[in-house]
N, C-alpha and C positions, 0 to 999 in steps of 0.2 A: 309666399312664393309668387313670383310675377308671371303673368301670361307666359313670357318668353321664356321663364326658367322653368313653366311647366312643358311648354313643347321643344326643350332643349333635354329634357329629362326622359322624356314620350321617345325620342328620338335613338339617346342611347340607349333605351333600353332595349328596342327593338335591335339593335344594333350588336347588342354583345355576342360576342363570340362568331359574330359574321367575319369571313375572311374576304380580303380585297381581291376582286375579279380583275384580271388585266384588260387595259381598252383594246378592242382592236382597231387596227390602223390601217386596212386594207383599202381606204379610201388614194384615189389619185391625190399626190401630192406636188407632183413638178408638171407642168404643159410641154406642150411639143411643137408651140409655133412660135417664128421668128420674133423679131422686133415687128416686121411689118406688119405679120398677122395680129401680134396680139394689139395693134393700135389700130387695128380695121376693128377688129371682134371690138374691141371697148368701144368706140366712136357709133358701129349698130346698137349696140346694147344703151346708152347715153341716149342717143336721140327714140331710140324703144319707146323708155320713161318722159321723152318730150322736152330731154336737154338740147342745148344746142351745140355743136364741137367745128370748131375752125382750126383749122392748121395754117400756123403765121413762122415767116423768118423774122419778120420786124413786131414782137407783140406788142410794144407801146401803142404803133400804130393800130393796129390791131383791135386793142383793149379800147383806145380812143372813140375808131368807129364804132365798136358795139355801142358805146353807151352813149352817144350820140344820136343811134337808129333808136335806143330803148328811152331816149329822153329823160338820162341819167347825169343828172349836172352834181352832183352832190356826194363822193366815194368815200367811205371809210374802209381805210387800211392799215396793217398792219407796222406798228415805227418802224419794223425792222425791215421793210419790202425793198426790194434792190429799188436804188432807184431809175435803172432802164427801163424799167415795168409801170414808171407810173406815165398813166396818158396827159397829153394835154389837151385845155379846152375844158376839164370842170376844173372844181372844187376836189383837192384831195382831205379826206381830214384821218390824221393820225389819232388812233384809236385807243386813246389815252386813259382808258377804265372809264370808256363816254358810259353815262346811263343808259337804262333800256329805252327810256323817254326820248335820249338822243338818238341812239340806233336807230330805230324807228322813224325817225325824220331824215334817215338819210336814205338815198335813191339804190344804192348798194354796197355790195361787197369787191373787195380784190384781194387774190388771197394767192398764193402759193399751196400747192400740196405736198404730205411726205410720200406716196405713191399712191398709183389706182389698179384695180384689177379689172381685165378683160372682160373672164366668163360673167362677172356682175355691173361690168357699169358702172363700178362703187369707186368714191375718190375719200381716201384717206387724211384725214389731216390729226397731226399730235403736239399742234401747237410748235413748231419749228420754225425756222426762219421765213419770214411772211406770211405765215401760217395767220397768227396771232393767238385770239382767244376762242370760246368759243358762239360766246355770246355773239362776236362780231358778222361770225355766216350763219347764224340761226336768225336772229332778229331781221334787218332787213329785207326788201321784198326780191334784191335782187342780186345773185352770187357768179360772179367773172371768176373763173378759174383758171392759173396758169398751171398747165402740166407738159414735162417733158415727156418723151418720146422715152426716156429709158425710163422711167420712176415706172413705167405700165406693164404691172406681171401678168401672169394668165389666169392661174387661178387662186381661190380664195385662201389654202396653205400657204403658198408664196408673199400673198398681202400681209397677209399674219405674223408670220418670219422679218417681213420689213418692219412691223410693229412691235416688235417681241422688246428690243431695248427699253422702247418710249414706254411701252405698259408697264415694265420692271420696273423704271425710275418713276412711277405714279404719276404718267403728263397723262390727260385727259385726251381722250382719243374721238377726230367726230367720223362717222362712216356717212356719205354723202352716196345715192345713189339715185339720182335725177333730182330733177321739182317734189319739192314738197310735199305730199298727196295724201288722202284717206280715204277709204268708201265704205267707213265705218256703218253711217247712217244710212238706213237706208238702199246700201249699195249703189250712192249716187257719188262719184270721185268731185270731192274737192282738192283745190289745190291753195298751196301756202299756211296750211293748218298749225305745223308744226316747223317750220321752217321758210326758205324764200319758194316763188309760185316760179320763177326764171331761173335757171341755170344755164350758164353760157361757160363750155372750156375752150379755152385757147389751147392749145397740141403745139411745144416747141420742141426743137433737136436740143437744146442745151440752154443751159442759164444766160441771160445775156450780157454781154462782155462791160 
């Protein structure tokens, strides 16, 4: 018998004849603030963590600047990213199952999300349309995020709801909630440990045309 067949065995045994407790679900599950509130609450909570959040009508432009102030000439994105969203003035490179070797030499990310939640700050991605993989926002140092205005729920039952298909169908889900950070050690925070040190969202009304 294997480790795992002996604490699989340990388990039901304790188990027999136990009956199933119902969960309760007394927790808030819908919010109560508009559109406009819950993209104030997300955009405090974002910058909380030390992200940075813009609100653009033109994001290319937008996106352009950022990575221009951040001395970001080198983008990996998604094949599938509209292409209104990509800047001009670097290098885009389509992130064609690049290695981790390559990731890493690039200056950042561009990416699309499938939504974000208010009360955390958290921006959701399940691999969707510009989304891409997940390698693509973990690896490099620096993640450009496009988020509309409506994908931003309030709280964390609702983000979960928007996630509920993509986790049915087994798409790999990343939870995003600021820079990258730890203060494992020592209680001293570093940042980029586990992920990029910048996070910059861009906040649009809608996809661009």
């Amino acid at each position: 018998m294997t480790a795992r067949e002996e604490i699989l065995r340990r388990i039901n045994v304790a188990l027999a004849g136990a009956t199933a407790q119902p969960v309760p679900r007394a927790y808030r599950v819908a919010g109560e603030l508009d559109r406009d509130g819950r993209v104030a609450l997300f955009r405090r909570r974002v910058e909380d963590y030390g992200g940075v959040v813009l609100e653009s009508a033109a994001p290319g432009e937008t996106i352009a600047a950022v990575l221009a102030e951040r001395g970001a000439r080198r983008i990996g994105v998604s094949p599938d990213l509209d292409e209104a969203l990509l800047p001009v003035g670097v290098e885009v490179v389509a992130d064609d199952r690049l290695t981790p070797r390559q990731l890493d030499a690039l200056d950042g990310a561009l990416t699309t999300c499938a939504a974000a939640c208010a009360e955390t700050g958290t921006i959701a991605l399940d691999g969707g349309p510009g989304q891409g993989r997940r390698a693509l926002t973990l690896v490099p140092d620096l993640h450009v995020c496009v988020v509309r205005r409506d994908d931003v729920v309030e709280t964390v039952p609702e983000l979960l709801a928007r996630l509920e298909a993509s986790a049915r169908a087994g798409r790999p889900i990343v939870l995003v909630s600021g820079p990258s950070a730890t203060s494992d050690i020592e209680l001293t925070r570093v940042e980029g440990v586990h992920g990029p040190r910048r996070l910059v969202v861009v906040l649009v009304d809608r996809p661009p045309a």
